[in-house]
CHARMM internal coordinates of N, CA and C (Angstrom, degrees):
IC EDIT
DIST 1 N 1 CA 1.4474
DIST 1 CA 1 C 1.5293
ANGL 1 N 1 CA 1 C 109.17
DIST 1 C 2 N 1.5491
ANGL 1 CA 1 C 2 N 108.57
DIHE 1 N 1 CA 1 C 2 N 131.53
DIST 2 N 2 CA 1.7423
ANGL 1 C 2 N 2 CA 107.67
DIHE 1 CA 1 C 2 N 2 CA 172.26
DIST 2 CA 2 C 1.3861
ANGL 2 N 2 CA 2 C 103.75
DIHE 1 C 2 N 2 CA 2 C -73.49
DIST 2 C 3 N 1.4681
ANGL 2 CA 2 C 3 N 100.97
DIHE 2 N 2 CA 2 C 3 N -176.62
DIST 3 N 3 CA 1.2783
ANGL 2 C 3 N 3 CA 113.23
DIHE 2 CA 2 C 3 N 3 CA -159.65
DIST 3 CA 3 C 1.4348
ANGL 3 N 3 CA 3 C 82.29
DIHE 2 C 3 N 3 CA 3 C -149.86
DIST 3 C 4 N 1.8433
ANGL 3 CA 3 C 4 N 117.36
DIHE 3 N 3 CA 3 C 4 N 176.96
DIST 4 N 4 CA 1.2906
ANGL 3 C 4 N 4 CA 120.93
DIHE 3 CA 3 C 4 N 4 CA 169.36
DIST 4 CA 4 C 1.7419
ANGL 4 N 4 CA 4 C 119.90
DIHE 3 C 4 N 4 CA 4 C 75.61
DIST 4 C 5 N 1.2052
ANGL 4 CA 4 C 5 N 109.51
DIHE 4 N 4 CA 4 C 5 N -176.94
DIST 5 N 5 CA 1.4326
ANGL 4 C 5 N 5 CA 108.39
DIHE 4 CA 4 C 5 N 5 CA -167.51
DIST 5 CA 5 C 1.6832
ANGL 5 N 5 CA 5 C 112.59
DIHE 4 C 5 N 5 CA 5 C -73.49
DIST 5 C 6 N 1.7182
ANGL 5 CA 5 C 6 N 121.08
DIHE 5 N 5 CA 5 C 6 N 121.92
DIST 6 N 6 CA 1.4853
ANGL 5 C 6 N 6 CA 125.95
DIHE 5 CA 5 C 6 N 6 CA -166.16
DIST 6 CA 6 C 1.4364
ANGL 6 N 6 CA 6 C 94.42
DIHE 5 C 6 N 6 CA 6 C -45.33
DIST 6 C 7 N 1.4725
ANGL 6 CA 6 C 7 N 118.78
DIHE 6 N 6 CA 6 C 7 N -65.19
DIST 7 N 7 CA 1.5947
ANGL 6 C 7 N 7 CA 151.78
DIHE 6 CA 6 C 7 N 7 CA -174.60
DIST 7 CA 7 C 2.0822
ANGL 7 N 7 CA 7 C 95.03
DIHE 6 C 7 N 7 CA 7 C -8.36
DIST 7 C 8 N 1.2754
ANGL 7 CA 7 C 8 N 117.94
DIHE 7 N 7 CA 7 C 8 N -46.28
DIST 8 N 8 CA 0.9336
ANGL 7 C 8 N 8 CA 151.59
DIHE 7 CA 7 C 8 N 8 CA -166.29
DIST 8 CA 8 C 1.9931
ANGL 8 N 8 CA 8 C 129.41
DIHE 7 C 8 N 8 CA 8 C -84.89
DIST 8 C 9 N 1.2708
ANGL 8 CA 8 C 9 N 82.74
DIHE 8 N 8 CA 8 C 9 N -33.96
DIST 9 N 9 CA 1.7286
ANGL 8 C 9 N 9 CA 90.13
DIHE 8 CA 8 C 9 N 9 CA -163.99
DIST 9 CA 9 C 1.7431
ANGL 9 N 9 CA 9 C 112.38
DIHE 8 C 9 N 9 CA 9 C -78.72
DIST 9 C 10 N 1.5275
ANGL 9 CA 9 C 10 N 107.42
DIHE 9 N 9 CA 9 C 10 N 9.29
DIST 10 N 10 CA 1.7671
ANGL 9 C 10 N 10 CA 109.15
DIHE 9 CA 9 C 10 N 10 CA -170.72
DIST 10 CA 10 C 1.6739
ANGL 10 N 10 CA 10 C 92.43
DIHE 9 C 10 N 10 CA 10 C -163.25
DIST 10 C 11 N 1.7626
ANGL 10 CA 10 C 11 N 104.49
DIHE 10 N 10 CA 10 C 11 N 77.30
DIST 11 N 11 CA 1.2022
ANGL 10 C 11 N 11 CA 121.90
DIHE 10 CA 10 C 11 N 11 CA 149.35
DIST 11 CA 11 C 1.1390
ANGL 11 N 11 CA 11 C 136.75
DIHE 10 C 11 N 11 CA 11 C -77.75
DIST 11 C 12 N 1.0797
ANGL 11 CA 11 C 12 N 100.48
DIHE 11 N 11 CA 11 C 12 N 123.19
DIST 12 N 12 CA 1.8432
ANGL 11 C 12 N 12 CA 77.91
DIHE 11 CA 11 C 12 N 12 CA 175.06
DIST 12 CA 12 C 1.5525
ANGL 12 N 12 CA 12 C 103.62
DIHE 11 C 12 N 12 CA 12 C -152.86
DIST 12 C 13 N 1.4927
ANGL 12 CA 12 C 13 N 102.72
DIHE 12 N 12 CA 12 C 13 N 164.95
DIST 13 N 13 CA 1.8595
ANGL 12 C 13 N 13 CA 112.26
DIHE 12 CA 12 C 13 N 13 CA -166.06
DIST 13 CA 13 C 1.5769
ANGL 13 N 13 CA 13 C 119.37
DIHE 12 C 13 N 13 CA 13 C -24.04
DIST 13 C 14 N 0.9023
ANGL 13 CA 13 C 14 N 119.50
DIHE 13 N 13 CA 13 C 14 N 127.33
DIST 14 N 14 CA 1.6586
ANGL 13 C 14 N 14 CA 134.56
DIHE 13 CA 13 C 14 N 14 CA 176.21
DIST 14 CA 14 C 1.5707
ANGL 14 N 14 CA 14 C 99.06
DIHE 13 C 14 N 14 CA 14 C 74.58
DIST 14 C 15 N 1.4122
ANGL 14 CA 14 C 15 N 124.11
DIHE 14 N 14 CA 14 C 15 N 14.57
DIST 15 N 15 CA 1.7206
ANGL 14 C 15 N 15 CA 104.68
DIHE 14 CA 14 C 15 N 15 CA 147.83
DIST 15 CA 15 C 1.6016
ANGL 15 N 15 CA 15 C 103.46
DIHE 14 C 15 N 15 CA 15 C -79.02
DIST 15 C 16 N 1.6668
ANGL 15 CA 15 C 16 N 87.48
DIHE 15 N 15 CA 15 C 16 N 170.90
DIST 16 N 16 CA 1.6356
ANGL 15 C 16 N 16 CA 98.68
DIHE 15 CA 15 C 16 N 16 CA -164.75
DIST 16 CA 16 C 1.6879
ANGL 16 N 16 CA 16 C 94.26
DIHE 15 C 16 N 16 CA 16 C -111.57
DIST 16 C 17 N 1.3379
ANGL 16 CA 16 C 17 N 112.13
DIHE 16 N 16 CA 16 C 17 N 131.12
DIST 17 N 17 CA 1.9270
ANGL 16 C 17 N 17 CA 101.90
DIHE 16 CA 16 C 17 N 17 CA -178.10
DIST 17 CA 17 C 1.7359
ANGL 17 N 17 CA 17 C 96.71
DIHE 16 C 17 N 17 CA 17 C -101.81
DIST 17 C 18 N 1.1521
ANGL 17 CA 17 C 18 N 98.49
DIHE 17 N 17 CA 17 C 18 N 130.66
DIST 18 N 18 CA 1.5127
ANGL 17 C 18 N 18 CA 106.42
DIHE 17 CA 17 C 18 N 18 CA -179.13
DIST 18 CA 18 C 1.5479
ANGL 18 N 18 CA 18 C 114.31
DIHE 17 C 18 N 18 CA 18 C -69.76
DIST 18 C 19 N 1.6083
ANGL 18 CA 18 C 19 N 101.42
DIHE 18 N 18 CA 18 C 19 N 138.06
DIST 19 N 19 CA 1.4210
ANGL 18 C 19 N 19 CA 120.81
DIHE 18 CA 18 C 19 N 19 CA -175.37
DIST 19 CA 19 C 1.7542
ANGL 19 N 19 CA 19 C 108.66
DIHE 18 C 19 N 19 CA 19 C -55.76
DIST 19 C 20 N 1.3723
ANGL 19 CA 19 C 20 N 103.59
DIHE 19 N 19 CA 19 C 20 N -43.46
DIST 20 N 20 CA 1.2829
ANGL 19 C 20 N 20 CA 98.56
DIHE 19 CA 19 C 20 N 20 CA -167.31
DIST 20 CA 20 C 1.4487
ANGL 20 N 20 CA 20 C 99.25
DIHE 19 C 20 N 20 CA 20 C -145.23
DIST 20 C 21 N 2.2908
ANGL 20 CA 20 C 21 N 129.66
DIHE 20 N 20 CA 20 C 21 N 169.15
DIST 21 N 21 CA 1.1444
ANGL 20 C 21 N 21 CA 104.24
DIHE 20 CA 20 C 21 N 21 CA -178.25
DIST 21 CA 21 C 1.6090
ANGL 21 N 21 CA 21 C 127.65
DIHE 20 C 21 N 21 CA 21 C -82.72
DIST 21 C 22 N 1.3986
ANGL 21 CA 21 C 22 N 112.68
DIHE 21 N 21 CA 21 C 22 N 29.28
DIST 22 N 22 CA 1.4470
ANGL 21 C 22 N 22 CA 115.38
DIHE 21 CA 21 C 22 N 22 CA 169.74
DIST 22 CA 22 C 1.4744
ANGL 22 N 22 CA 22 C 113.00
DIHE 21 C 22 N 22 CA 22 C -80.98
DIST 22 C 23 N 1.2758
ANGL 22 CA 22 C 23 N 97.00
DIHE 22 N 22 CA 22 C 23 N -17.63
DIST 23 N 23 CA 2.0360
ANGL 22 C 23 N 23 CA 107.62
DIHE 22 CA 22 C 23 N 23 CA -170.54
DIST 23 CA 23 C 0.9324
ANGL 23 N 23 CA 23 C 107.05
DIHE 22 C 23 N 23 CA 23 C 82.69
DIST 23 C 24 N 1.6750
ANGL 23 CA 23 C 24 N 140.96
DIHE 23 N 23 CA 23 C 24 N 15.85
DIST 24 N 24 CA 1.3243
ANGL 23 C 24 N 24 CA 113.25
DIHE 23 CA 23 C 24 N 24 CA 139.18
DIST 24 CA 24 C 1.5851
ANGL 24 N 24 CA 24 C 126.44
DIHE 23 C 24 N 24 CA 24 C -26.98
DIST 24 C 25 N 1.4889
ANGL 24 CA 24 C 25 N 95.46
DIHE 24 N 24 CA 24 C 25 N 126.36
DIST 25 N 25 CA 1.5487
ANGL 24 C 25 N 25 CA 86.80
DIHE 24 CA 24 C 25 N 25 CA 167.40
DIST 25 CA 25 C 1.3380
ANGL 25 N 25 CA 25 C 137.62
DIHE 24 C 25 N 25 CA 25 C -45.63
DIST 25 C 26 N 1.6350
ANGL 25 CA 25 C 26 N 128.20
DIHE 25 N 25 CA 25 C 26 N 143.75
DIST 26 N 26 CA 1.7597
ANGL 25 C 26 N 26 CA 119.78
DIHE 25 CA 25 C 26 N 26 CA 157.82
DIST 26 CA 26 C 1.2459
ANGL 26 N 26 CA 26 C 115.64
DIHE 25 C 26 N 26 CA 26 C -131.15
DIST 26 C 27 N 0.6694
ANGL 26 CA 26 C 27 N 98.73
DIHE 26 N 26 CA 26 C 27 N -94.11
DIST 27 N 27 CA 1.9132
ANGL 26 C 27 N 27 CA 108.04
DIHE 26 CA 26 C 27 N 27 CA -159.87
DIST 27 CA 27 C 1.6539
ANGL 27 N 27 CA 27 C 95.73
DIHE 26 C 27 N 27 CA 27 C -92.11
DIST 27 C 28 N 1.4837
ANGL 27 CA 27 C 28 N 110.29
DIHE 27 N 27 CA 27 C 28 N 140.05
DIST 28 N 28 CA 1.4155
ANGL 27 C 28 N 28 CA 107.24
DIHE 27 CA 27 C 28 N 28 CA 157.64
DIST 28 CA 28 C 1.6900
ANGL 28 N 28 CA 28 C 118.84
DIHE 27 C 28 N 28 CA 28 C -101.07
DIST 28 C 29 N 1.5047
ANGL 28 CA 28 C 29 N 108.46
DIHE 28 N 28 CA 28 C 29 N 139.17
DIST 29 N 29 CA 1.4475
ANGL 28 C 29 N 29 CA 94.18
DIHE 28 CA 28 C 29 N 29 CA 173.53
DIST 29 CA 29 C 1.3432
ANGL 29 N 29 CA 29 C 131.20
DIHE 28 C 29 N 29 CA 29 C -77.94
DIST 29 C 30 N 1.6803
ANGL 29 CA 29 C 30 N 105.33
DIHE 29 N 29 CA 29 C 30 N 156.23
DIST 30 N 30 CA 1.3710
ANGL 29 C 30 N 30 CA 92.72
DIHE 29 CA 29 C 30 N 30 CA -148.71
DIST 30 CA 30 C 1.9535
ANGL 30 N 30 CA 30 C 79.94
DIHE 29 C 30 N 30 CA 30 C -108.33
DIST 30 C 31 N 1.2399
ANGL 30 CA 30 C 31 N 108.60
DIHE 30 N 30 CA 30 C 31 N -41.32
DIST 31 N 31 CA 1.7666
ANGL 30 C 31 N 31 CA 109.61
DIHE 30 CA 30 C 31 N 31 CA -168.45
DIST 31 CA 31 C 1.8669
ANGL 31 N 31 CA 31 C 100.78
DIHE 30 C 31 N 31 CA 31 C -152.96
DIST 31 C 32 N 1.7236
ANGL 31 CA 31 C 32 N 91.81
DIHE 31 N 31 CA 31 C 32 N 137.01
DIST 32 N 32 CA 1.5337
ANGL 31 C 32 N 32 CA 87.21
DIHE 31 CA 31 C 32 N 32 CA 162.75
DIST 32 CA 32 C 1.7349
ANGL 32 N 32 CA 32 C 103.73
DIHE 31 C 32 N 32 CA 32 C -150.39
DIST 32 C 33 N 1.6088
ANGL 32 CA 32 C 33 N 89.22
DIHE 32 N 32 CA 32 C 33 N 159.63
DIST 33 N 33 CA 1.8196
ANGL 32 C 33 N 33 CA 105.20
DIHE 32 CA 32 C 33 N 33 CA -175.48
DIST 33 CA 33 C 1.2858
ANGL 33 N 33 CA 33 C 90.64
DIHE 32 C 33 N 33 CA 33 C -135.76
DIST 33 C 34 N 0.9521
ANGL 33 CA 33 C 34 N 110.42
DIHE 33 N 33 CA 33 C 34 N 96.63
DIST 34 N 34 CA 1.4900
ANGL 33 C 34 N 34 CA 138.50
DIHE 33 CA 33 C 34 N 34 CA 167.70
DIST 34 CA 34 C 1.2914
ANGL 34 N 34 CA 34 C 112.07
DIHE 33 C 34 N 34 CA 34 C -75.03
DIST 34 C 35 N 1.7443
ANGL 34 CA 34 C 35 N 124.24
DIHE 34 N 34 CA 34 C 35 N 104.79
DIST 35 N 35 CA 1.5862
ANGL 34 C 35 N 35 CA 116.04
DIHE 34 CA 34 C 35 N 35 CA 16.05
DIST 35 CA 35 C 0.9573
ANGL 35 N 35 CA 35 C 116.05
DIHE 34 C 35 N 35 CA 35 C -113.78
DIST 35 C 36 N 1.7203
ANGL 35 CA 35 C 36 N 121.18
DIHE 35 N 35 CA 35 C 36 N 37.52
DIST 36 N 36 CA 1.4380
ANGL 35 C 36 N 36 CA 129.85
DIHE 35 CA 35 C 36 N 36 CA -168.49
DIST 36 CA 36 C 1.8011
ANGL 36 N 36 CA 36 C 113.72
DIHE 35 C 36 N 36 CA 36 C -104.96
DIST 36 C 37 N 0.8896
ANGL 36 CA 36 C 37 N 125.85
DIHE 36 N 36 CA 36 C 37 N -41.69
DIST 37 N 37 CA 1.3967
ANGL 36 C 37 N 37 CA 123.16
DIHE 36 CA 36 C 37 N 37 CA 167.16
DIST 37 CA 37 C 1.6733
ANGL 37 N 37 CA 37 C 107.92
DIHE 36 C 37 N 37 CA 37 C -159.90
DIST 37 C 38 N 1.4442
ANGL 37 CA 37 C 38 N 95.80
DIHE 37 N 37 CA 37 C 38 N 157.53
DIST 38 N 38 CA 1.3734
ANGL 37 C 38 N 38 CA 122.70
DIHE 37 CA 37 C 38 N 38 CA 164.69
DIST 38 CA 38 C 1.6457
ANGL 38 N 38 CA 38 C 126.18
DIHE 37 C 38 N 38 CA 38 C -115.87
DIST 38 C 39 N 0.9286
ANGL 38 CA 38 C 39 N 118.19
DIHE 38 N 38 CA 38 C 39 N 157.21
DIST 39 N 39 CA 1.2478
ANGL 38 C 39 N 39 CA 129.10
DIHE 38 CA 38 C 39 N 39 CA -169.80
DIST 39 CA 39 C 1.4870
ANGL 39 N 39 CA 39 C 120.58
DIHE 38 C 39 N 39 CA 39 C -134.56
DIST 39 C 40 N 1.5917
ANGL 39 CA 39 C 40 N 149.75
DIHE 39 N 39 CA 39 C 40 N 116.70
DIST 40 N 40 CA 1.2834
ANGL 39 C 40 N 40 CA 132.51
DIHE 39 CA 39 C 40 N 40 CA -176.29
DIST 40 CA 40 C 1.7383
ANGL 40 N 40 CA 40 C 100.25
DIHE 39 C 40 N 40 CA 40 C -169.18
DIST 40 C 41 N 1.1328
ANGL 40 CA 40 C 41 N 113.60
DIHE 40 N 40 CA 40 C 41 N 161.07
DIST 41 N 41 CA 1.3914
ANGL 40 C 41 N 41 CA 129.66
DIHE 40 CA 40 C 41 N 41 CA -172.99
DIST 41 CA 41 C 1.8978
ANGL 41 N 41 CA 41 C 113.42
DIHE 40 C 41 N 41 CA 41 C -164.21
DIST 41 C 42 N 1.4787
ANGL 41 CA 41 C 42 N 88.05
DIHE 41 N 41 CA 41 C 42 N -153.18
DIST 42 N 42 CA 1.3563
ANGL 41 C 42 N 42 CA 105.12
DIHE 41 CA 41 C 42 N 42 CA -177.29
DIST 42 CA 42 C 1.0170
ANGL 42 N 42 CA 42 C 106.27
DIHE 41 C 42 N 42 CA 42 C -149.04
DIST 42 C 43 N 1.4241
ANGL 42 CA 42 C 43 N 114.91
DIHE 42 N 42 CA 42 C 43 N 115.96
DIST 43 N 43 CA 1.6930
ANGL 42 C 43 N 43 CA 122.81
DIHE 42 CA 42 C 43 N 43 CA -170.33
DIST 43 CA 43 C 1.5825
ANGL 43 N 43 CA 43 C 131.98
DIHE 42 C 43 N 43 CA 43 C -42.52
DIST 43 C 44 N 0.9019
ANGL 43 CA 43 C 44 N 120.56
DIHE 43 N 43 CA 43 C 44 N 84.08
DIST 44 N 44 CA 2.0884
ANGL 43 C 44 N 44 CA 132.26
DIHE 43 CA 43 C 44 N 44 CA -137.01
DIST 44 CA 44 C 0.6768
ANGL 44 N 44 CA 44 C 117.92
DIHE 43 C 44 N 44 CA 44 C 96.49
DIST 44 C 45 N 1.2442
ANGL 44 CA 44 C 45 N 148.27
DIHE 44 N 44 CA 44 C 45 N -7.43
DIST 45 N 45 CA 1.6659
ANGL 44 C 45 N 45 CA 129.60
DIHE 44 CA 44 C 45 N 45 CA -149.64
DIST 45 CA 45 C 1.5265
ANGL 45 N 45 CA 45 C 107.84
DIHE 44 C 45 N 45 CA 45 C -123.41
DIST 45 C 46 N 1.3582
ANGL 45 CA 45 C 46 N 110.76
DIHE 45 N 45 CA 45 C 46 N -82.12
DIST 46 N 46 CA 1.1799
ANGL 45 C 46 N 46 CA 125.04
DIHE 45 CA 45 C 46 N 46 CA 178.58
DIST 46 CA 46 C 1.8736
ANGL 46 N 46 CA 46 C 122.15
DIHE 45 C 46 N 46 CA 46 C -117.46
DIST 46 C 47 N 1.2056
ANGL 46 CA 46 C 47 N 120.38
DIHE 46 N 46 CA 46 C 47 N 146.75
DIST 47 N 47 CA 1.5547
ANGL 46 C 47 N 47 CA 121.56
DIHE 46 CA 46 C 47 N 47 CA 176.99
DIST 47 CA 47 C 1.5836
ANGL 47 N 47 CA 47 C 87.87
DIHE 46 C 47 N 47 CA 47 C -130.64
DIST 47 C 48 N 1.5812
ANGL 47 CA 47 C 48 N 111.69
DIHE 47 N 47 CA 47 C 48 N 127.68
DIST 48 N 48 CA 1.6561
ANGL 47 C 48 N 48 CA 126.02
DIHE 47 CA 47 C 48 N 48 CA 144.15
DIST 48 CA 48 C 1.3975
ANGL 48 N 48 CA 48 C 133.96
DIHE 47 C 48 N 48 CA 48 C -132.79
DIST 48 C 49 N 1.3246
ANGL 48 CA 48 C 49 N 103.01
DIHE 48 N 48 CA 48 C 49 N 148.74
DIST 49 N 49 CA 1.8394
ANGL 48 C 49 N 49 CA 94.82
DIHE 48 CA 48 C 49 N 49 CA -151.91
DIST 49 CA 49 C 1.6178
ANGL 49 N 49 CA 49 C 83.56
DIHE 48 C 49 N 49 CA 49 C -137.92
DIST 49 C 50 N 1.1772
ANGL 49 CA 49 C 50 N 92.62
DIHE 49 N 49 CA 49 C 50 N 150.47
DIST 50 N 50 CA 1.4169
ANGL 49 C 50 N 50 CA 110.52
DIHE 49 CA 49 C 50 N 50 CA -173.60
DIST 50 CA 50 C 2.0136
ANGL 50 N 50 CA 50 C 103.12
DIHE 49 C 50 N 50 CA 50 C -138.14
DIST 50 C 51 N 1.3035
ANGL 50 CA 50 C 51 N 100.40
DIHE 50 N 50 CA 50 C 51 N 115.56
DIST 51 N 51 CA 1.6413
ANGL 50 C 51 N 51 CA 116.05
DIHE 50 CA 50 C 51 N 51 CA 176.96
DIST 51 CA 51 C 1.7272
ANGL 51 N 51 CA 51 C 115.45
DIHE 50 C 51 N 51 CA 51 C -96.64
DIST 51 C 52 N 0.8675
ANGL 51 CA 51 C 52 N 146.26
DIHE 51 N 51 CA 51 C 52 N 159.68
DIST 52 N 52 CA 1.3062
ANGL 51 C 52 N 52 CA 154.17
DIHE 51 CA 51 C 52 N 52 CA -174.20
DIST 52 CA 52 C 1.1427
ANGL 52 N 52 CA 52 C 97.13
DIHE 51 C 52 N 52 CA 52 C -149.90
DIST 52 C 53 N 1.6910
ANGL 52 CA 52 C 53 N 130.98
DIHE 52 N 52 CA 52 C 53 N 125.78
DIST 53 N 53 CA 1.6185
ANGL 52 C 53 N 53 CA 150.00
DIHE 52 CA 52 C 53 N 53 CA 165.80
DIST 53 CA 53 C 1.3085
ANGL 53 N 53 CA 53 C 101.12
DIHE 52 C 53 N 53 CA 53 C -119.09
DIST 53 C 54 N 1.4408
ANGL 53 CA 53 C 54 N 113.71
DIHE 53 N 53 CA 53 C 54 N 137.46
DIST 54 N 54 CA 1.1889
ANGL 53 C 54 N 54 CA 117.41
DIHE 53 CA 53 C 54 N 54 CA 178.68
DIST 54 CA 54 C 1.3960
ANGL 54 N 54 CA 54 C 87.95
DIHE 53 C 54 N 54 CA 54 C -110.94
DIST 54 C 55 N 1.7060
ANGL 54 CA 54 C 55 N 117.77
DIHE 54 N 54 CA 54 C 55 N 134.44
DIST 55 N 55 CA 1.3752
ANGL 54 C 55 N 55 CA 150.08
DIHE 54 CA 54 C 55 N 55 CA -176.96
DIST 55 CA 55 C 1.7604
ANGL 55 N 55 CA 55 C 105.80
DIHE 54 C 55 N 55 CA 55 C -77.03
DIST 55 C 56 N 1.6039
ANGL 55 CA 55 C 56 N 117.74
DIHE 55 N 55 CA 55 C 56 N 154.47
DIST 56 N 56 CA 1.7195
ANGL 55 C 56 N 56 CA 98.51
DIHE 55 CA 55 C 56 N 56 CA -179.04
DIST 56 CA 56 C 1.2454
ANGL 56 N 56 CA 56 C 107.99
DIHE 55 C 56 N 56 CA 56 C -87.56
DIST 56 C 57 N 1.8338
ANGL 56 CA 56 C 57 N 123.48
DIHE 56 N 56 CA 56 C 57 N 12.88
DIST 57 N 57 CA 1.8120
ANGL 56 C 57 N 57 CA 109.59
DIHE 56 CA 56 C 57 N 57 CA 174.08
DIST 57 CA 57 C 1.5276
ANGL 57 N 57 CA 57 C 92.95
DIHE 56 C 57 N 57 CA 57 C -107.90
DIST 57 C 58 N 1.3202
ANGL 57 CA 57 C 58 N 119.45
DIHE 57 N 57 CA 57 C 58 N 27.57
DIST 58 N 58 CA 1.9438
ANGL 57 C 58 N 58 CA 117.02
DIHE 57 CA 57 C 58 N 58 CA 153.70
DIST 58 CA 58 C 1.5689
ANGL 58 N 58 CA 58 C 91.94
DIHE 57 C 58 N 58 CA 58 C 86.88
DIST 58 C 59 N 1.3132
ANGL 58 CA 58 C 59 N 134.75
DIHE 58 N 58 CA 58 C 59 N 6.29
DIST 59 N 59 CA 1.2040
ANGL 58 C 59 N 59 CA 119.39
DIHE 58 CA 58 C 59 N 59 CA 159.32
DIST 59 CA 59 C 1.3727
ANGL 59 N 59 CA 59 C 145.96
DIHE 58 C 59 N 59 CA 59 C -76.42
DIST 59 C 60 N 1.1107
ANGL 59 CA 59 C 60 N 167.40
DIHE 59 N 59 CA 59 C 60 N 100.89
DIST 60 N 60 CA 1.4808
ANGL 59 C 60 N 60 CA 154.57
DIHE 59 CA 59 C 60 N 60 CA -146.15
DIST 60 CA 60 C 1.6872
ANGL 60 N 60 CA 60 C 104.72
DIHE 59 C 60 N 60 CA 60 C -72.92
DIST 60 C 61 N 1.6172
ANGL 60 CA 60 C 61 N 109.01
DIHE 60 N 60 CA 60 C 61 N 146.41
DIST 61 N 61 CA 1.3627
ANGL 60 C 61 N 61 CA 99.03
DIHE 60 CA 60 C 61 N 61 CA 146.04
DIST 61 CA 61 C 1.7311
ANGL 61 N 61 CA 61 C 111.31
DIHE 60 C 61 N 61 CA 61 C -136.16
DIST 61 C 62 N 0.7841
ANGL 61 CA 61 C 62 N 97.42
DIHE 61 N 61 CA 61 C 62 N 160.87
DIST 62 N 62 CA 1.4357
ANGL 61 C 62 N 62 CA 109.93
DIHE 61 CA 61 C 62 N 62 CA -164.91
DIST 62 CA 62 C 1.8334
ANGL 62 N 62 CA 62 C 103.03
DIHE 61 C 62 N 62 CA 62 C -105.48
DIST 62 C 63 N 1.1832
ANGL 62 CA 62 C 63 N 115.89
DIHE 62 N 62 CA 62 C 63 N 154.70
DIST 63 N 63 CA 1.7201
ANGL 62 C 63 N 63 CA 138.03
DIHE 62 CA 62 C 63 N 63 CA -156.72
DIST 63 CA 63 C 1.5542
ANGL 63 N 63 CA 63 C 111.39
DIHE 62 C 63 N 63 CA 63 C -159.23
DIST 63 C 64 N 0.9761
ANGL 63 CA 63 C 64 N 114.97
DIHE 63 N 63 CA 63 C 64 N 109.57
DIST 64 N 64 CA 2.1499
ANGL 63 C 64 N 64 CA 126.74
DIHE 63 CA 63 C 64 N 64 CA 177.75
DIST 64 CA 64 C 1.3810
ANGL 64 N 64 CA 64 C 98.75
DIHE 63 C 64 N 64 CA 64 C -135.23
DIST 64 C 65 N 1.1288
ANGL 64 CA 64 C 65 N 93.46
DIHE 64 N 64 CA 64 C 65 N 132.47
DIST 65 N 65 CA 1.6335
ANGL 64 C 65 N 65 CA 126.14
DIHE 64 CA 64 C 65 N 65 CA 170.03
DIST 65 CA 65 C 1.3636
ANGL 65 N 65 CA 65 C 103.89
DIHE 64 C 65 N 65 CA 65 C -124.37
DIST 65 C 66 N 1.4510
ANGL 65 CA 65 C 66 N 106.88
DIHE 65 N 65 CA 65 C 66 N 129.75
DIST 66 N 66 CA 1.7953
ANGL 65 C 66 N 66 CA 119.49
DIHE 65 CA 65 C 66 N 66 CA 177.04
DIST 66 CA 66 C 1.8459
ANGL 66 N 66 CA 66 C 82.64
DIHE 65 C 66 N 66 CA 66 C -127.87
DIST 66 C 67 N 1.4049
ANGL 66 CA 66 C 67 N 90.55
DIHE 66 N 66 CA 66 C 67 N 134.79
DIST 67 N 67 CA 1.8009
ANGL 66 C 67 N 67 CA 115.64
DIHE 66 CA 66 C 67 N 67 CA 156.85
DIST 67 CA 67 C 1.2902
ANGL 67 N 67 CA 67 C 103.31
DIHE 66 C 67 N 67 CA 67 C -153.69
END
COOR INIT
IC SEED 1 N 1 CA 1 C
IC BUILD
């Protein structure tokens, strides 16, 4: 079961994830592999991607790259 805001739980490419919880706009997504990485930026500006590896004692680790 998710957790957190519904608004949120079924992104997908060219939604926009809000900067802050007023919904100012932020980042649009650019790609996701659910529940392995995401991908999103700002068209010129910035790209950040976020990876999730699951470890062999069942732990996750997590990986972000900003350019």
């Amino acid at each position: 079961m998710r957790s957190g805001r519904p608004e949120l739980q079924n992104l997908a490419p060219d939604d926009v994830f809000p900067k802050s919880p007023d919904g100012e706009p932020g980042m649009r997504v650019y790609s996701i592999n659910e529940p392995h990485s995401t991908i999103w930026g700002t068209p010129g500006e910035t790209t950040w991607a976020w990876q999730l590896d699951v470890n062999p004692d069942g732990s996750t680790r997590l990986f972000t790259w900003v350019r």
